[in-house]
C-alpha positions in Angstrom: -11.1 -15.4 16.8 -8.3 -16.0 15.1 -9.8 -15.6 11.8 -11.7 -12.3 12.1 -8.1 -10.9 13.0 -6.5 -12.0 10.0 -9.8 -11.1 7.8 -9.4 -7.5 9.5 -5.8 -6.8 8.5 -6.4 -8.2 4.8 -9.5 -6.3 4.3 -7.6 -3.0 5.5 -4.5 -3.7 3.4 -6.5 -4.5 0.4 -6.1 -1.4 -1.2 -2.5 -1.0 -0.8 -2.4 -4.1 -2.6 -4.6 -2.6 -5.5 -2.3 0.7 -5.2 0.6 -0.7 -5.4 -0.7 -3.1 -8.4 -2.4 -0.3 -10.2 1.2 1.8 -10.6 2.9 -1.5 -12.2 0.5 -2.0 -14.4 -0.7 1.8 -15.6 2.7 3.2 -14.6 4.9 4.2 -17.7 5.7 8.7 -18.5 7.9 10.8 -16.9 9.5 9.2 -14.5 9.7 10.9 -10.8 13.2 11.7 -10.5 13.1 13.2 -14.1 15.9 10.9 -15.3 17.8 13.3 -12.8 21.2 11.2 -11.0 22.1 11.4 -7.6 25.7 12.3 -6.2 26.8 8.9 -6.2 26.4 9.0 -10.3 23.2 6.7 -10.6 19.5 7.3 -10.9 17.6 9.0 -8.2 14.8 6.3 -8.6 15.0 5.1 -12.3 12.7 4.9 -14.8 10.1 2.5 -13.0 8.5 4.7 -10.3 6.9 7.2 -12.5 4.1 10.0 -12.1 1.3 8.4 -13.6 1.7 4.5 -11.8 1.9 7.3 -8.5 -1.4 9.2 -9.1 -3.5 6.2 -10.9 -2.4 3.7 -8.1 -3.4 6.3 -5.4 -7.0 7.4 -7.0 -7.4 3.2 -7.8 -6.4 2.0 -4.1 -8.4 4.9 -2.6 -11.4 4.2 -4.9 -11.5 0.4 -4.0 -11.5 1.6 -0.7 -14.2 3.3 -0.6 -16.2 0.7 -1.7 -14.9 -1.8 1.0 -15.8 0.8 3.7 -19.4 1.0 2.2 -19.3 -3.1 2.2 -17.9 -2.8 5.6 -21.2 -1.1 6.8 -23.8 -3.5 4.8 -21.9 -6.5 5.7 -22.3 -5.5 9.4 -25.7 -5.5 9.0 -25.5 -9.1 7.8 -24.5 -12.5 10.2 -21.0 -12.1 9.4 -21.0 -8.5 11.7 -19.0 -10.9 13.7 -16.2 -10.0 11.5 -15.8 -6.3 12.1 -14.7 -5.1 8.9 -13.5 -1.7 9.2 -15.0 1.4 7.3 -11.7 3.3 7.5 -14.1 5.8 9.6 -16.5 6.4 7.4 -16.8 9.4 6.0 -14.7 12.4 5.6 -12.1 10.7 7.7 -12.1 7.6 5.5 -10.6 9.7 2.8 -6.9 10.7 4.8 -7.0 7.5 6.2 -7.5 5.8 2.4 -5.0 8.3 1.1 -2.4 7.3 4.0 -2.6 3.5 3.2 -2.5 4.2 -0.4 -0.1 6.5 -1.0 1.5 4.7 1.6 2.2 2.3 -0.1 4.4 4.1 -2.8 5.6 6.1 -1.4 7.4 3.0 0.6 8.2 1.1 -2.9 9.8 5.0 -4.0 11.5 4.9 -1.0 13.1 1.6 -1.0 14.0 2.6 -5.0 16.1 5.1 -3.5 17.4 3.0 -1.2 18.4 0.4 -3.7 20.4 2.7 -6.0 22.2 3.6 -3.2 23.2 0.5 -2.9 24.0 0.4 -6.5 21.4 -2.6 -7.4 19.8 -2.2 -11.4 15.6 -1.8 -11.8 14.8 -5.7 -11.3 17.5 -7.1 -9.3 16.3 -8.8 -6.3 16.8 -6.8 -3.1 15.0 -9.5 -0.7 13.4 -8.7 1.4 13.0 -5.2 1.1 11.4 -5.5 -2.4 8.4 -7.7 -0.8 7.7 -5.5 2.0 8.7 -2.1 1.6 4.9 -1.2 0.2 3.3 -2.7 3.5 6.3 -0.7 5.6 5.0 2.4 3.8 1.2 1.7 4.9 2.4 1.5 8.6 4.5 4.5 8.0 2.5 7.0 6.5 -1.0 5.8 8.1 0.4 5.9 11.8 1.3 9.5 11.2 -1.9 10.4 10.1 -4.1 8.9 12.1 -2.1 10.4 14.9 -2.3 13.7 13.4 -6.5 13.4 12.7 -6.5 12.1 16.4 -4.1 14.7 18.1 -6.5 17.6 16.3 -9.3 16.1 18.1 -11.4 15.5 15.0 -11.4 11.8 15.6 -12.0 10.2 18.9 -9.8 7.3 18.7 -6.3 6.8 16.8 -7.6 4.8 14.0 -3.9 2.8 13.4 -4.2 1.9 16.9 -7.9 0.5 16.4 -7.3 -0.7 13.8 -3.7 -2.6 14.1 -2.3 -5.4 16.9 0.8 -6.8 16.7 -0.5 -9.9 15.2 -2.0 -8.4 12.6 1.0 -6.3 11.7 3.5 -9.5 12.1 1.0 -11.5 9.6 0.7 -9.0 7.0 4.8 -8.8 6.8 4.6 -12.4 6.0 2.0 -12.7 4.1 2.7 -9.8 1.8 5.9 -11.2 -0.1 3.8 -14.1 -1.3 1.7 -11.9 -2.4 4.3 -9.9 -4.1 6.0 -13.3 -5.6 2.7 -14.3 -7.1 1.9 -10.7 -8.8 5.3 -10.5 -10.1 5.0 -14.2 -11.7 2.0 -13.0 -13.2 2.7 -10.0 -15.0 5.8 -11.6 -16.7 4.0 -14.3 -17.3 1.1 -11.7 -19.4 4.4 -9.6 -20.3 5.3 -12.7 -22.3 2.2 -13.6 -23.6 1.3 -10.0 -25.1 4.8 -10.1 -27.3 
């Protein structure tokens, strides 16, 4: 039991993870603040949250999902139905409900770069723990909203964050998540490094 919960929440934050990936590594161009400052004298965001790591890390996450909510259906075909993989609704709901966990997920890391120069911290300083979970605060976010919206209009018959989410699952993802973070962070200054 225990295990199909925790395979559940993985598989539905998988492509936030890719998202959120995707902008670090494509990211680079105009930046989204526009190098504009805010009233306190610093950078709205800064130079590391930029348009292009936004849009490719959205169409990436979204696209990966996709393909896990076509896996989701063949696998429950298979003897590991048991698992319950979810299909993000299938299709055309699958594509707010992708978009929500995706964009989600930036939007949360934007948000918490706003946050941060507020509180006067440089691109790279450590601001734990917000920096390991701000992506996966975003997903919540932005996907309860939607689902609640697609579920209040009537076009879906259950809330899909609520089917989808338990406590549990929610608790395990915050602290799962940074290690995540920790290792993808080692890893692309340890290829930052190896590429000079």
């Amino acid at each position: 039991m225990v295990v199909e919960i925790l395979a559940q929440a993985f598989w539905i934050i998988v492509p936030a993870y890719i998202a959120n990936g995707t902008a670090v590594l494509l990211g680079g161009g105009k930046p989204i603040d526009f190098g504009k400052k805010w009233k306190d004298g610093n950078r709205i965001l800064g130079d590391g949250k930029t348009w292009r790591g936004l849009l490719a890390g959205t169409f990436i996450g979204m696209t990966a999902g996709f393909g896990l909510s076509v896996a989701a259906k063949y696998i429950d075909m298979t003897e590991f139905s048991y698992l319950g993989l979810n299909d993000f609704f299938g299709f055309p709901f699958m594509i707010p409900i992708l978009f929500s966990i995706c964009f989600g997920a930036l939007f949360g890391d934007i948000f918490e770069s706003f946050l941060k120069r507020r509180t006067g911290r440089k691109r790279g300083e450590d601001w734990i723990p917000f920096d390991q979970i701000d992506f996966i605060l975003g997903v919540f976010f932005l996907s309860f909203i939607i689902a609640g919206l697609l579920h209040i209009l009537g076009l879906t018959d259950t809330n899909w964050f609520f089917e989808s989410f338990n406590l549990g699952q929610i608790l395990f993802l915050l602290v799962i998540t940074p290690f995540f973070h920790i290792i993808g962070n080692l890893l692309h200054k340890k290829s930052k490094k190896t590429m000079k």
